[in-house]
Every structure is written in structure tokens, then in C-alpha cells.
Backbone bond lengths (Angstrom), bond angles and torsions (degrees), N, CA, C in turn:
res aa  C-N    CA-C-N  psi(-1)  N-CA   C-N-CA  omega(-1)  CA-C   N-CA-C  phi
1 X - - - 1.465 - - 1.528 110.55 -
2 X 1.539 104.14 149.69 1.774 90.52 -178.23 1.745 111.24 -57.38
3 X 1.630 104.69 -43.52 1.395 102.58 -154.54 1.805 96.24 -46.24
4 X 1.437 118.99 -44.59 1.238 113.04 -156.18 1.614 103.47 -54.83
5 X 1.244 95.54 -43.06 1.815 115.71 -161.97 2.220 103.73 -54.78
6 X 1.506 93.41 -17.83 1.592 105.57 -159.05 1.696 91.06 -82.53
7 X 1.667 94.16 -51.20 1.608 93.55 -179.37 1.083 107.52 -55.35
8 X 1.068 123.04 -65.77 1.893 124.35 -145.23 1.682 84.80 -60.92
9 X 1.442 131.22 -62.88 1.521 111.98 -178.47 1.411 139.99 -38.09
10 X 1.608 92.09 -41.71 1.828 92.76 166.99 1.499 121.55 -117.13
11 X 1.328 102.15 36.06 1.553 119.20 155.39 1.664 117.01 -52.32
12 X 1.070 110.12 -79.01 1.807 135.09 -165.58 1.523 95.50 -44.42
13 X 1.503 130.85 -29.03 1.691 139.68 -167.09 1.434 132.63 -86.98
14 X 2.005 94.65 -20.81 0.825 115.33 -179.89 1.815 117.83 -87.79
15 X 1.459 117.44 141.79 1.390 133.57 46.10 1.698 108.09 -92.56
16 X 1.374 142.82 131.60 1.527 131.95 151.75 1.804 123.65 -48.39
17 X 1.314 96.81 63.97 1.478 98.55 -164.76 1.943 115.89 -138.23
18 X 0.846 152.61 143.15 1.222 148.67 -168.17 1.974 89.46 -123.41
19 X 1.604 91.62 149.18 1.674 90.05 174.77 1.684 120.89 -72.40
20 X 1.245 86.09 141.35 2.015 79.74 -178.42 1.173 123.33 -75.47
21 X 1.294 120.75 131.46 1.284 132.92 -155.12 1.529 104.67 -153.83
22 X 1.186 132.96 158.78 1.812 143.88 -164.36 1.892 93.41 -72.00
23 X 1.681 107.84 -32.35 1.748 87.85 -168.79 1.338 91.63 -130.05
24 X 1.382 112.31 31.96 1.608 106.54 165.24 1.643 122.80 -69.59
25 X 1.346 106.51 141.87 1.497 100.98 172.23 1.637 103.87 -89.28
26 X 1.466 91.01 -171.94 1.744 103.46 157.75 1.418 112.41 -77.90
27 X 1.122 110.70 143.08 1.730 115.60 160.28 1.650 96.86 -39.38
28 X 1.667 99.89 173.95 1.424 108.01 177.32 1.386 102.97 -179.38
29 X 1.594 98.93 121.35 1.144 117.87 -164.99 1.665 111.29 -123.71
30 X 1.188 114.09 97.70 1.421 123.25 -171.62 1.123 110.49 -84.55
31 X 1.778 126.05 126.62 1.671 131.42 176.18 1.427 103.79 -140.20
32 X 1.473 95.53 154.40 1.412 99.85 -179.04 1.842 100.69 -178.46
33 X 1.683 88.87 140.92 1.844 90.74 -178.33 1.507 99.65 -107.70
34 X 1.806 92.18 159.44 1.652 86.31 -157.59 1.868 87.21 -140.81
35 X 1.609 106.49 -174.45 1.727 91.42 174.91 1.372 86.87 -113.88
36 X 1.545 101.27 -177.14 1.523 117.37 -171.66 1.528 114.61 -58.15
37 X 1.912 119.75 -9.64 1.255 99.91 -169.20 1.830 90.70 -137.12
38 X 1.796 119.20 31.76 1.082 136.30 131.70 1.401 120.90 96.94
39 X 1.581 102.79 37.28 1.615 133.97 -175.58 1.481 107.33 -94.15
40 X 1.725 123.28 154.28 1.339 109.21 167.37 1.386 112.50 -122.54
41 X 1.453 88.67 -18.78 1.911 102.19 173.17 1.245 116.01 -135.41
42 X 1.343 106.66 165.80 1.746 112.22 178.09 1.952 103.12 -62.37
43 X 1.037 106.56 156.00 1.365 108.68 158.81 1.450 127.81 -42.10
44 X 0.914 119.53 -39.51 1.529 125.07 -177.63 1.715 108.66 -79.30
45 X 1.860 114.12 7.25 0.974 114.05 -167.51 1.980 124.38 68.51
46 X 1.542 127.14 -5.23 1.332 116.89 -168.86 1.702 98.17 -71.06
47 X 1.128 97.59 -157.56 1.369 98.10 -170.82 2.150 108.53 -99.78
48 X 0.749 109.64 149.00 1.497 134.47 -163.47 1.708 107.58 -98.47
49 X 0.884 143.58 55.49 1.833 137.92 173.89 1.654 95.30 -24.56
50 X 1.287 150.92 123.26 1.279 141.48 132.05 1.148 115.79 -113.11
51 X 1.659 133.47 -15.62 1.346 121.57 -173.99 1.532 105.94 -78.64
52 X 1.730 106.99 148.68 1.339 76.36 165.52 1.835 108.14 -113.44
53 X 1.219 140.11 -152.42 1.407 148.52 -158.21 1.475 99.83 -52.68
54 X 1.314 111.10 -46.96 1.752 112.57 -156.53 1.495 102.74 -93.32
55 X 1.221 130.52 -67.29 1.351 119.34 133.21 1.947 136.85 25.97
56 X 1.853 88.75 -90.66 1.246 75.46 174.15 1.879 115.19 -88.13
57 X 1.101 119.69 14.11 1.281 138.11 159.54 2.163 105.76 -47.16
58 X 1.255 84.46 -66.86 1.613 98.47 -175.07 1.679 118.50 -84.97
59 X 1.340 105.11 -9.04 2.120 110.09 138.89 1.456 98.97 -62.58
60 X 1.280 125.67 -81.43 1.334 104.48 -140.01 1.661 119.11 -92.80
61 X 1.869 95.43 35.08 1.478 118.95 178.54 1.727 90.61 -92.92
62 X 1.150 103.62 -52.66 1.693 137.19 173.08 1.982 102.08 -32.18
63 X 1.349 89.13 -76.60 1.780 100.74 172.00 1.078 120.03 -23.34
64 X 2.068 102.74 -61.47 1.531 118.97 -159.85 1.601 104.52 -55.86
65 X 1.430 113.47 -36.29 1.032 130.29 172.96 1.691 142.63 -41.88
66 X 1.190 101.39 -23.62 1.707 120.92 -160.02 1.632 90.49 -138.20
67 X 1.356 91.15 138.81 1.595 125.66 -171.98 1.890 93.38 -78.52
68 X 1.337 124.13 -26.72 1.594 107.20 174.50 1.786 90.64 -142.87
69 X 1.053 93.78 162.56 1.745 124.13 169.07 1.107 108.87 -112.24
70 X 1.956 140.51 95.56 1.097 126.02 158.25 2.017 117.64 -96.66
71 X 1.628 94.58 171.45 1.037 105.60 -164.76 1.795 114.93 -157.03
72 X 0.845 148.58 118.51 1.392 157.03 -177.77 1.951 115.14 -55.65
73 X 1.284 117.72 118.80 1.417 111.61 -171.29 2.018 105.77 -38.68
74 X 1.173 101.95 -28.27 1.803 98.01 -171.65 1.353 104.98 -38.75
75 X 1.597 106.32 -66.82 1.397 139.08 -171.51 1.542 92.54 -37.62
76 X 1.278 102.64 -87.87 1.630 123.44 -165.13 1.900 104.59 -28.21
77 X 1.464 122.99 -45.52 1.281 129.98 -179.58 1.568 125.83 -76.99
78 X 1.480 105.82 -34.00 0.758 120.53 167.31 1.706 135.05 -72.79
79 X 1.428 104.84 -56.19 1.292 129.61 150.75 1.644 124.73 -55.70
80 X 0.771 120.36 -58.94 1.969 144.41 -169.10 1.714 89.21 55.74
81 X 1.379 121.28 76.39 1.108 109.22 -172.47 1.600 108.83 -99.68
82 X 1.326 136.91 131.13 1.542 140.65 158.54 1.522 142.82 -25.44
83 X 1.498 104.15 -17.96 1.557 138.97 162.71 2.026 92.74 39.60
84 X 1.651 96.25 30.98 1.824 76.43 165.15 1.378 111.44 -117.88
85 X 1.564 112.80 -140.26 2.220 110.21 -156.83 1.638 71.15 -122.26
86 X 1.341 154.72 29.66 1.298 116.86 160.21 1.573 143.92 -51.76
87 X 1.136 97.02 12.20 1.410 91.67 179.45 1.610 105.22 -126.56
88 X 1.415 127.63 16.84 1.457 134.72 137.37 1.029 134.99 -147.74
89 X 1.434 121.80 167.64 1.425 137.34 -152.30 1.611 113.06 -86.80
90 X 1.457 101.52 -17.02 1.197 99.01 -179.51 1.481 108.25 -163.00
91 X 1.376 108.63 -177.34 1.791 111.23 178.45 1.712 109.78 -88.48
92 X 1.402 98.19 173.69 1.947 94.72 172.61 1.499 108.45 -55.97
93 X 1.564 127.75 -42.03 1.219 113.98 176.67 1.376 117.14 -57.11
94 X 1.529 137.70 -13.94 1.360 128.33 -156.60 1.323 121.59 85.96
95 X 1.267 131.70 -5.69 1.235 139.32 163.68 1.348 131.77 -94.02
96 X 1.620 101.80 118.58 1.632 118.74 -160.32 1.531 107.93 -12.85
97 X 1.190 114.70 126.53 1.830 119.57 159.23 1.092 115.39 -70.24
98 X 1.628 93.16 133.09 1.414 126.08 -179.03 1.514 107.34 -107.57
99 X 1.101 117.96 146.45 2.093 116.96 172.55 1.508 89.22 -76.03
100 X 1.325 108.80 164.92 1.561 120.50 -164.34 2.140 81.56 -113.78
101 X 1.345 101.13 141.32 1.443 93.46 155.83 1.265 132.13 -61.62
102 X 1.087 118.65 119.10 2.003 121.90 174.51 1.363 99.41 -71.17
103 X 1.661 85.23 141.74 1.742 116.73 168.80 1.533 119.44 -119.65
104 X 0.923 131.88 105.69 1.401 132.37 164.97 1.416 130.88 -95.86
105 X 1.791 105.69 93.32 1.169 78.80 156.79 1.527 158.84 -110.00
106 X 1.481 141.71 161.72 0.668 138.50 -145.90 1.883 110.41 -150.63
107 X 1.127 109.65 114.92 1.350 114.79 -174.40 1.292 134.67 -83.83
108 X 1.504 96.28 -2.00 1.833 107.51 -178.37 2.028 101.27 -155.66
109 X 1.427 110.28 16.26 1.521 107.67 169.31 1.336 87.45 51.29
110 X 1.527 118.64 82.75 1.628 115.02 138.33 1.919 96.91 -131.75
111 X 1.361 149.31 60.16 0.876 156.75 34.33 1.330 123.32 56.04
112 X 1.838 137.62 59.90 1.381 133.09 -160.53 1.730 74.04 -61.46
113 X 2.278 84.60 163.61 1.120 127.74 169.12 1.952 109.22 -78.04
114 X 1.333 94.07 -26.70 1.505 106.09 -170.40 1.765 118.40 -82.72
115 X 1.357 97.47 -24.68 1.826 114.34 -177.63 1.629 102.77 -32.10
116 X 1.178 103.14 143.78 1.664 120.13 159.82 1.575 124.69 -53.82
117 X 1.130 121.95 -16.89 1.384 110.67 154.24 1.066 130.90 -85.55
118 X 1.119 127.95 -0.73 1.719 129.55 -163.97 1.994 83.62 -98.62
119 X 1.445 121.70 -23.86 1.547 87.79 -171.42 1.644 99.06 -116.37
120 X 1.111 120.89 8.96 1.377 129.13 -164.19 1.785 109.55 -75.19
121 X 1.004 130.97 96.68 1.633 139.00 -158.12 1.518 103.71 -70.31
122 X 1.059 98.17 132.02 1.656 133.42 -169.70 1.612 117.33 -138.69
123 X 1.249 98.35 85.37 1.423 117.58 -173.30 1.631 111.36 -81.32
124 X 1.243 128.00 134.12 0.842 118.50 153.64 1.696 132.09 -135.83
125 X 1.908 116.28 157.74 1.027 109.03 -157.04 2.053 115.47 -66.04
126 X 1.918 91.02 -10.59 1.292 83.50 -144.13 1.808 77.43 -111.00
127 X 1.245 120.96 97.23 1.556 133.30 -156.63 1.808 101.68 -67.76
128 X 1.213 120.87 -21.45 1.643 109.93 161.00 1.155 124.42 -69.62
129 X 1.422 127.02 -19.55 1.445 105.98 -176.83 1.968 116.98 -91.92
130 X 0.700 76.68 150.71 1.594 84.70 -178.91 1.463 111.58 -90.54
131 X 1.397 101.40 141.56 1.465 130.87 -159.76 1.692 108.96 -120.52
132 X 1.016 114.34 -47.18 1.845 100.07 160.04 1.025 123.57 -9.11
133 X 1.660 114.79 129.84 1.174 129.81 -177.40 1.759 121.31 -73.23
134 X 1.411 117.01 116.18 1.291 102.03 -143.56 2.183 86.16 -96.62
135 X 1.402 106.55 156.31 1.594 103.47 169.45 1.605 90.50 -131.86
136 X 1.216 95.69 141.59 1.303 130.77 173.25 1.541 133.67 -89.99
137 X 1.484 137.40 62.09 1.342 123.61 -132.93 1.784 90.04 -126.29
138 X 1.515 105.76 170.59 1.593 122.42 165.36 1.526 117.15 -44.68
139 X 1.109 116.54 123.39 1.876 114.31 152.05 1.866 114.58 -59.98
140 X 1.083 92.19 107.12 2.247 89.86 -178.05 1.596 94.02 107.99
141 X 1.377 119.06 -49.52 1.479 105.64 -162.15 1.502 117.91 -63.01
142 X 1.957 124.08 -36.10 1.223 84.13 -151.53 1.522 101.10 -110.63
143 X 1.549 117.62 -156.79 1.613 124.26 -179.11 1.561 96.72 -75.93
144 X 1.201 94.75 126.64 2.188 100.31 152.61 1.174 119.71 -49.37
145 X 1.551 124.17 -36.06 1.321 126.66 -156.55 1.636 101.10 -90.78
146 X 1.364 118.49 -1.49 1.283 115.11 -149.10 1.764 100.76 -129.74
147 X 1.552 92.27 -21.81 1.392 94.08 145.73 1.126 150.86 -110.56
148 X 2.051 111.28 18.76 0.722 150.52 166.33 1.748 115.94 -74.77
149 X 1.303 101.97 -28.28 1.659 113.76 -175.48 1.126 104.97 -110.57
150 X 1.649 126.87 2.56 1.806 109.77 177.67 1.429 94.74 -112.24
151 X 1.311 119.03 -12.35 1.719 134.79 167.48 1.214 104.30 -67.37
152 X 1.812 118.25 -70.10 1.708 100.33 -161.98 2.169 101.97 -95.46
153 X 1.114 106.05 -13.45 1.501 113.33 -164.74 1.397 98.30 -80.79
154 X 1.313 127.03 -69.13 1.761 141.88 -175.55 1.515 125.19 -71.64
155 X 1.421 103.50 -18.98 1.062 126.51 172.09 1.694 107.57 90.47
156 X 1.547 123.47 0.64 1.551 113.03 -150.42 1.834 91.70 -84.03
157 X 1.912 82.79 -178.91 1.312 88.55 163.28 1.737 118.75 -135.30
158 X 1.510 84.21 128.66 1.385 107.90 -166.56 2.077 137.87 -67.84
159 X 1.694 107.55 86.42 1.764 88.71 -156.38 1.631 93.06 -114.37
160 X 1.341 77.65 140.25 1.773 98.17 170.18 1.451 135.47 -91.54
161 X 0.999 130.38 91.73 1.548 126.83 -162.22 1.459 112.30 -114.87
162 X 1.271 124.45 -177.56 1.645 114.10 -164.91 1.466 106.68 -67.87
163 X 1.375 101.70 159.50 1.690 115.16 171.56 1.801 100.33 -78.91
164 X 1.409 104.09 153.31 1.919 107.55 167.50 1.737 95.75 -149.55
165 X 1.735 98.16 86.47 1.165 113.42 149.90 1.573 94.62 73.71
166 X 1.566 124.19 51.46 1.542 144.56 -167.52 1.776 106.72 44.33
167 X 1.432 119.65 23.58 1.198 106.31 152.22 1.379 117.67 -117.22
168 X 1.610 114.44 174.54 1.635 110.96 153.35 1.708 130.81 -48.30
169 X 1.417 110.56 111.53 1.323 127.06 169.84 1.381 97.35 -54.19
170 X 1.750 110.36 101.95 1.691 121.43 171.47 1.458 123.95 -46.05
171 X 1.129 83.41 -62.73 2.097 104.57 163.16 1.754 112.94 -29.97
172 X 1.351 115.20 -67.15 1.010 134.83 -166.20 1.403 122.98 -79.70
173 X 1.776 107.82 -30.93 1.828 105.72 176.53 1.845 87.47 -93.72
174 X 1.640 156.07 -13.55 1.045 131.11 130.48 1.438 140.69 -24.95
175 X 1.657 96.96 -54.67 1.793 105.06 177.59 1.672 95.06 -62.39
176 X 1.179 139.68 -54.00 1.409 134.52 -144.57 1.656 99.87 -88.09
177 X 1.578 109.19 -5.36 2.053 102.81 162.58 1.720 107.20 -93.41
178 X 1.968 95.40 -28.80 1.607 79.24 174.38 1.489 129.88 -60.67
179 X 1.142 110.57 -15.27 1.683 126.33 -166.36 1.506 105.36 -96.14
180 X 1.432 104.05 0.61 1.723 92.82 -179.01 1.705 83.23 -110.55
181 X 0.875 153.67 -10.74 1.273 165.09 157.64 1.931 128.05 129.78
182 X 1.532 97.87 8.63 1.300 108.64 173.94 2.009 125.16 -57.28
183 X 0.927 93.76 107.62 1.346 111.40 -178.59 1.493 119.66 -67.07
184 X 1.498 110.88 -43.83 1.296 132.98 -174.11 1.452 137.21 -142.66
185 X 1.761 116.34 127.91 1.382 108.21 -151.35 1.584 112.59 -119.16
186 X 1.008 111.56 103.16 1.906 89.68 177.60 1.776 104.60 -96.62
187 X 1.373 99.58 143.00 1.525 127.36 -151.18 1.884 80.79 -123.57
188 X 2.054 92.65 98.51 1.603 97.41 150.99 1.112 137.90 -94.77
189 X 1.432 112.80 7.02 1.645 95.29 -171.90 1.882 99.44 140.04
190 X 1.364 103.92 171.78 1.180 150.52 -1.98 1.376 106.45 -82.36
191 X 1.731 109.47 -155.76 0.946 100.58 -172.54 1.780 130.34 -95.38
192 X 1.502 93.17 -9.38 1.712 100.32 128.44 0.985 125.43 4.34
193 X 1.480 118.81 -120.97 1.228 165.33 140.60 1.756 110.19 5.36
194 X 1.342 105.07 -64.94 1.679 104.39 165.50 1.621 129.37 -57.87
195 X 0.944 91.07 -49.56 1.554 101.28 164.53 1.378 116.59 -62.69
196 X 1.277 136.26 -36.31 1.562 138.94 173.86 1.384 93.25 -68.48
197 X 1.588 140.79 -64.87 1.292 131.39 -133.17 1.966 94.88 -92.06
198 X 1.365 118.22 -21.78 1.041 105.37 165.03 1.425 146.68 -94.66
199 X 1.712 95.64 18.74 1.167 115.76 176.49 1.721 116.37 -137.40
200 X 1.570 99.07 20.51 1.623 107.30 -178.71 1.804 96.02 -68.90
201 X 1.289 124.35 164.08 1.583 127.72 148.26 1.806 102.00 -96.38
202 X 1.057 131.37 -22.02 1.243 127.67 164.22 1.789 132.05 -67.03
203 X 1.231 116.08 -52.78 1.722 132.73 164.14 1.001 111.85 -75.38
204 X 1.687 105.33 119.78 1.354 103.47 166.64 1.396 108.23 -96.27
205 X 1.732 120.26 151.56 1.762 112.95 -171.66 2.036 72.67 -111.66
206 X 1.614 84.38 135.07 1.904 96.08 179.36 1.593 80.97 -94.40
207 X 1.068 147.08 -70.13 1.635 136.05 -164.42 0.995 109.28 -120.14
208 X 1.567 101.58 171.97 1.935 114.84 -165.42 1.324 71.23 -162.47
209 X 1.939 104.35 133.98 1.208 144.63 175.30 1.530 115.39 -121.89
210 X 1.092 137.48 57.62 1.592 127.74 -175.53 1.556 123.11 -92.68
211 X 1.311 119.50 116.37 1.443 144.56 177.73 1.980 95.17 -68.44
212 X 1.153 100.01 98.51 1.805 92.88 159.32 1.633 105.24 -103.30
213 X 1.269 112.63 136.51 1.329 115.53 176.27 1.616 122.87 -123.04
214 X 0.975 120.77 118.16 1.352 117.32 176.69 1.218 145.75 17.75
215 X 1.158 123.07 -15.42 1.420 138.16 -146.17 1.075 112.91 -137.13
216 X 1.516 128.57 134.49 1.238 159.54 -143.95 1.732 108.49 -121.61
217 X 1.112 123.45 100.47 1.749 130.76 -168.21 1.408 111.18 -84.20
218 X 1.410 87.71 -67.87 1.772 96.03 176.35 1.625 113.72 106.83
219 X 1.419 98.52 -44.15 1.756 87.58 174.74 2.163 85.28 -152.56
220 X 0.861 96.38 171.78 1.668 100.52 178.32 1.542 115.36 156.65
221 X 1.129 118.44 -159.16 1.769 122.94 154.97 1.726 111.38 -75.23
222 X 1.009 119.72 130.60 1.521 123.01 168.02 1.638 105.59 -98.50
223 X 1.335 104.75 125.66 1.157 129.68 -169.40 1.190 105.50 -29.94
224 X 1.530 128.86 -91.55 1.439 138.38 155.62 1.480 131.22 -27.35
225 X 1.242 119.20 -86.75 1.182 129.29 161.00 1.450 111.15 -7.53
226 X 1.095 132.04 -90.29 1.679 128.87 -159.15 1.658 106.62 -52.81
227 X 1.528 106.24 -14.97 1.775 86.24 174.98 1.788 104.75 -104.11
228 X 1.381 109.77 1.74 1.631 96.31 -165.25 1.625 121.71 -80.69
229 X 1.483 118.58 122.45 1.460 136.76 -153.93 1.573 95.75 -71.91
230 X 1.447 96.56 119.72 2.103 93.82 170.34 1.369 104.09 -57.28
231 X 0.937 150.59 -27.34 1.355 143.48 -148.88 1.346 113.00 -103.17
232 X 1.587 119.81 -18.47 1.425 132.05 162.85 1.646 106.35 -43.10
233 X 1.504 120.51 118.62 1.375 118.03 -177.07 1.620 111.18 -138.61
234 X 1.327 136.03 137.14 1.004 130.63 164.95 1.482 130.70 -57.00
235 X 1.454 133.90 -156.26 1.191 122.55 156.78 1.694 124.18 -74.36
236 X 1.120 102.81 -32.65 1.331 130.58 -179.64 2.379 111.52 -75.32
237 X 1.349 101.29 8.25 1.013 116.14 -167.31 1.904 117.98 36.53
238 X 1.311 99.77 59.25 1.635 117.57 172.42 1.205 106.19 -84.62
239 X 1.710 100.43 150.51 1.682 76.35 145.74 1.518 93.11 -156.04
240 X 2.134 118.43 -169.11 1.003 111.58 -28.53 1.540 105.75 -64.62
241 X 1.432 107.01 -179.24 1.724 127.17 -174.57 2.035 108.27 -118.62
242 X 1.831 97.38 81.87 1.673 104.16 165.57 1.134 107.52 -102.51
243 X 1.542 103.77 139.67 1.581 130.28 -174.90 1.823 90.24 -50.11
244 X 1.133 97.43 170.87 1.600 130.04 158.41 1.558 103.61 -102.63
245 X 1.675 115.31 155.67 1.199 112.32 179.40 0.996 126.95 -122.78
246 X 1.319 141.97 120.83 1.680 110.08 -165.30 1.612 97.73 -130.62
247 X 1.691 129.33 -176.95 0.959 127.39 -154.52 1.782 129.18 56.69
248 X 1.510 96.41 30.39 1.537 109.16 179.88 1.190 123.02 -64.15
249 X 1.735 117.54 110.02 1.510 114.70 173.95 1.545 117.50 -111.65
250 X 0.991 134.13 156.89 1.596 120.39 -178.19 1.750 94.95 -128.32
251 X 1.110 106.51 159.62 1.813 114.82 175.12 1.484 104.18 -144.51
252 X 1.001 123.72 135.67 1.757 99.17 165.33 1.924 93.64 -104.46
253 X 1.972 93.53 150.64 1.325 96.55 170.67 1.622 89.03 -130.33
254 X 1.478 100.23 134.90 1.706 118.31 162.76 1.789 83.64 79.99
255 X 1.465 88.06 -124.34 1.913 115.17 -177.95 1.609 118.10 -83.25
256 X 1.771 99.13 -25.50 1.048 123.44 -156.09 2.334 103.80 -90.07
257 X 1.285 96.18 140.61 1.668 82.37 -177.38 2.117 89.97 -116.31
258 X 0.998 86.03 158.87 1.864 97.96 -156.70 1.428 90.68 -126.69
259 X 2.062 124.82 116.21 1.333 122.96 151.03 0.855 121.24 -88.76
260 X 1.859 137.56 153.95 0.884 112.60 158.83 1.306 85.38 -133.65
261 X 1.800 110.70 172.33 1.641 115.69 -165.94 1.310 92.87 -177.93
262 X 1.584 120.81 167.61 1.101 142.92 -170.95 1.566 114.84 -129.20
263 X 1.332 145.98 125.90 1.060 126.50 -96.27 2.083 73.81 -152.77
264 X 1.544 97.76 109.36 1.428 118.54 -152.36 1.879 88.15 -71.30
């Protein structure tokens, strides 16, 4: 069965946890499915199907896994995606699945009140922790009124941390999940977001999970690319600056072949 096939793969990786320490972050585990020639969406930005059954089986083995689910407002509007484990019974350890808390961020609160995560039920076994959908937005950037309605209307909860160059300061909407007690982050997307976190000098990404699937786009969003910062520079003043990867394993699930690697 996939689920089994999901565990036993991201068994050996687990716990999703970094040691605690005064300037520790959360772990961070970046995934994302892409096509064979390295798109995540159509051009027009809608949403893209590439996983296929078994696949996205071992995301939301992945999910069960991590204390939050983040995601970039693009995604969230574009997508309106549910960010829970319905499609298994449990985590890679074997222990009942839990929905991971969603993170959105969002740099100016455009974030509907109406989106599919704000009503999508997320039970959990361990009834103190809180499950609210957390958004992540600019200090100065966004409307009061607008975070006034994803506060009392959507129910989320709303944190403001520094701007970096009109986006979310990575560093900083991390520190403000470590402090709510999030340990662990899986990083879906968009392509935003991937491209920033794999080319921060500040964030480290502890894993990279990538779904390549069969399929040939032709023109679209390229995975990387649309988030990578000109200003990202090496020592040598290069740019841009992507990790090397090492600890390369490949699996195929279904049609779909699945890397995962650790990101040198």
C-alpha cells in the first residue's frame, strides 16, 4: 500500500525536530511536485494536478508529520487548498494522523475570509494545542480592517513580523512559530516561497522532498526561478546562490519518482 511505502520512506528522517536551543529555528522541510521539465503551475498561475495517488499519499504522510503546514498567499488563492492528512491514517512514525497547523504567508493580508482552510476540521488528539490557522503578514504593510476580519471572521491568528524588501522576513515569521511552540515546518509552495527559502543565507531547509511527475508543460511557473531574490549573492559576489544536495535518495511512487535530499 502506498501509505505503508510513505512510512517506511520517511521513517529513517524522523524525529522532524532540530535541538532546542535560545536561536533555534523549526526544522524545515521543503516539498513540492513539479513536471518533467520543472513547472508547478500553468502560466496563468491556476492550479496544476501533478501528483499522482501514491505520491500525494506520501505528502500528506509528510503533513501528519510536521507540527505546521506552510504555504505562500499565491498558493492559498490560487489553490484554496485544505492543508490536512486526509488521505492517511497515520504519520511516518505510525502514530494516528494529526492535520499539521497551516501557515500563510502573506505580506499585505489579501488572504479571503472565505478560503477552505479556515473551515476545514482539524482535530486533534492532544486537545491543548491550538490549531488555528495562523497568517503571517508585514509590520506597516497590511489593512487593519482586513486583519480585523481574518481575526474575528476566519477565526485565524494574525502575526506581524518585519518586511524583507515587501516580503515576509523568513527568519522572523519562523522565530514567531517557534514561540508559539512549533517545532516543525513543511514548506508547500508556491513558487515564491521555494525559491526564497532555498536561496536565503539565513534559513536553513533541513529536507527537500520533490515529486517529479511525468509530464511535460511547456511553459508555466518554474518551480525555483519565480521566487529567486537578485540580490542573493555568494562570497564571491555570484549570483543566484542554490545549495548543492547531498544524501540523494530517489523512490518511485505510482508513475511518479519522489527525491528526497538534504540540502548541502
Amino acid at each position: 500500500m502506498a501509505a505503508d511505502q510513505a512510512c517506511a520512506f520517511l521513517a529513517p528522517h524522523l524525529p522532524f525536530t532540530r535541538k532546542p536551543g535560545a536561536d533555534s529555528l523549526p526544522h524545515v522541510t521543503l516539498t513540492y511536485a513539479q513536471s518533467l521539465d520543472g513547472f508547478v503551475a500553468r502560466h496563468d498561475r491556476k492550479p496544476l494536478p501533478l501528483s499522482g495517488p501514491d505520491s500525494a499519499t506520501l505528502t500528506h504522510a509528510l503533513r501528519a508529520s510536521h507540527d505546521a503546514i506552510l504555504v505562500g498567499a499565491n498558493t492559498l488563492i490560487n489553490d484554496n487548498p485544505s492543508l490536512n492528512t486526509r488521505l492517511v491514517a497515520s504519520d511516518a512514525a505510525g502514530q494516528p494522523a494529526q492535520s499539521p497547523r497551516p501557515v500563510i504567508l502573506d505580506s499585505t493580508l489579501r488572504t479571503p475570509v472565505s478560503a477552505r482552510v479556515f473551515t476545514t476540521p482539524r482535530p486533534r488528539a492532544d486537545g491543548s494545542r491550538d490549531s488555528r490557522v495562523i497568517v503571517i503578514t508585514c509590520e506597516g504593510r497590511y489593512d487593519r480592517e482586513r486583519k480585523r476580519a481574518l481575526e474575528e471572521d476566519a477565526g485565524a491568528v494574525v502575526l506581524a513580523v518585519q518586511s524583507d524588501d515587501g516580503r515576509v522576513h523568513l527568519p522572523s515569521a519562523l522565530a514567531a512559530l517557534r514561540d508559539l511552540g512549533v517545532q516543525s515546518v513543511m514548506v508547500e509552495g508556491g513558487a515564491t516561497v521555494i525559491g526564497a527559502l532555498l536561496t536565503s543565507p539565513e534559513v536553513r531547509v533541513d529536507l527537500l522532498v520533490v515529486t517529479i511527475a511525468p509530464t511535460v508543460i511547456g511553459r508555466g511557473v518554474h518551480a525555483i526561478g519565480d521566487g529567486v531574490r537578485q540580490d542573493t549573492k555568494d562570497k564571491d559576489g555570484r549570483l543566484p546562490v542554490i545549495p548543492k544536495l547531498v544524501d540523494v535518495q530517489w523512490e518511485q511512487f505510482g508513475a511518479d519518482m519522489v527525491m528526497l535530499a538534504k540540502p548541502a
